[in-house]
C-alpha positions as CSV (number, residue, x, y, z in Angstrom):
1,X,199.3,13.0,164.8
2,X,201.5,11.4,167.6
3,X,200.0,10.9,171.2
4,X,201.7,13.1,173.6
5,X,203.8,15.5,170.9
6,X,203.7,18.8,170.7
7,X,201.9,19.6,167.7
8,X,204.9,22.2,166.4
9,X,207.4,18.9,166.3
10,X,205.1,17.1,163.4
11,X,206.9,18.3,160.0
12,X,204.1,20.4,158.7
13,X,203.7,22.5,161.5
14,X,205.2,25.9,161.8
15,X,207.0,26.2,165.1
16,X,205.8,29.7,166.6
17,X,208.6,32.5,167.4
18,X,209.9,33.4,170.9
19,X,207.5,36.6,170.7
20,X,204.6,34.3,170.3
21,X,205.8,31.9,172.7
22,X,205.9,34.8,175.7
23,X,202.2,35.5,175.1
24,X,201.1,31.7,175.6
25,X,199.8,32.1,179.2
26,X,201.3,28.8,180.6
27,X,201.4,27.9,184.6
28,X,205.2,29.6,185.8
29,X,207.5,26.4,186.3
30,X,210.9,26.0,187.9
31,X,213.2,24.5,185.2
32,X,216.7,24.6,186.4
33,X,219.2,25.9,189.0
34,X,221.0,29.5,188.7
35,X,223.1,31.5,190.3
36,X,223.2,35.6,190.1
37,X,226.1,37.7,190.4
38,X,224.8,41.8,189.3
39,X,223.5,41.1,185.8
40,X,225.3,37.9,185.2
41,X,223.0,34.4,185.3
42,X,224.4,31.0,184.8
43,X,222.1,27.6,184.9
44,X,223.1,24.0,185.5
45,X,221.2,21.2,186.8
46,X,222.4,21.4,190.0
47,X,223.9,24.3,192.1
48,X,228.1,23.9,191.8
49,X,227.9,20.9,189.7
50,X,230.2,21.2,186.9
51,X,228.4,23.8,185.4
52,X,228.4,26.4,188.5
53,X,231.2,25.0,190.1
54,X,233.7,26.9,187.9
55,X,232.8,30.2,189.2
56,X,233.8,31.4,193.1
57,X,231.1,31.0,195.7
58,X,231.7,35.1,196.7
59,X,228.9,37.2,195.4
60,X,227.1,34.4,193.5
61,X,223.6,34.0,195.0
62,X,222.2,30.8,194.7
63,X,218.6,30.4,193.1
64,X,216.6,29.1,190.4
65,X,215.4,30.4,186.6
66,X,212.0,29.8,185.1
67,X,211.0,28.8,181.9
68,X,211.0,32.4,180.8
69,X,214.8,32.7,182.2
70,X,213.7,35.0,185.3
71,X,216.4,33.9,188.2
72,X,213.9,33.5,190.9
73,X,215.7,33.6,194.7
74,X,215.2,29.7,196.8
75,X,212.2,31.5,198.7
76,X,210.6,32.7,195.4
77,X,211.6,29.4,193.1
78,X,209.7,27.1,196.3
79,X,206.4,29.0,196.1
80,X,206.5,28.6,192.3
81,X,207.7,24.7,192.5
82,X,204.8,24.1,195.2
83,X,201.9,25.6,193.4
84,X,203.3,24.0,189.8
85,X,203.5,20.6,191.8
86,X,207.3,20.0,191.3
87,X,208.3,19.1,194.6
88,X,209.0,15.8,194.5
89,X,210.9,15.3,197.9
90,X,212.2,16.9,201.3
91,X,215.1,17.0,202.1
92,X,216.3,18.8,205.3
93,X,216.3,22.5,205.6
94,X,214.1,22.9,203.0
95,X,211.1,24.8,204.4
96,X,210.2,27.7,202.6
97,X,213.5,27.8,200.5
98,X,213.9,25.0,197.3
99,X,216.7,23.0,196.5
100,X,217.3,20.8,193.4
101,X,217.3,18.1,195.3
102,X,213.4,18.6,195.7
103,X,212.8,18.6,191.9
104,X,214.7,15.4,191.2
């Protein structure tokens, strides 16, 4: 086997279904920006790139989905970010409430 591949990409491995996947207890991670409106979710990289940007800033709130696609709110996403070790950099304002631009 490969160094540093996940053992499900080598040919003879089966690659385990979502159901299994849910039950791996994994540490929660932020992995990319949302924004909510009622039940609807979209995800880019960033918030109103070209993604996000084609919807209207009214009733969108901004936030963040995990790797289990749970829309986490800025205040939620940077307690999750900080424990997981994802915040890379400050930027201003950022206390308490994550931005992209502290993940990359």
């Amino acid at each position: 086997m490969r160094p540093n591949v996940w053992p499900y990409d080598q040919p003879e491995q089966k690659r385990p279904d979502a159901a299994t996947l849910d039950k791996i207890d994994v540490p929660r991670r932020v992995v990319c920006a949302a924004l909510r409106r009622r039940d609807t979710i979209i995800c880019g990289p960033r918030h109103w790139d070209s993604i996000c940007r084609g919807t209207s800033k009214d009733g969108w709130e901004q936030g963040f989905v995990d790797q289990k696609g749970i829309f986490l709110t800025r205040e939620e996403a940077w307690i999750v970010a900080l424990t997981a070790g994802q915040i890379l950099r400050r930027c201003g304002g950022d206390e308490g409430r994550l931005f992209s631009e502290n993940l990359y």
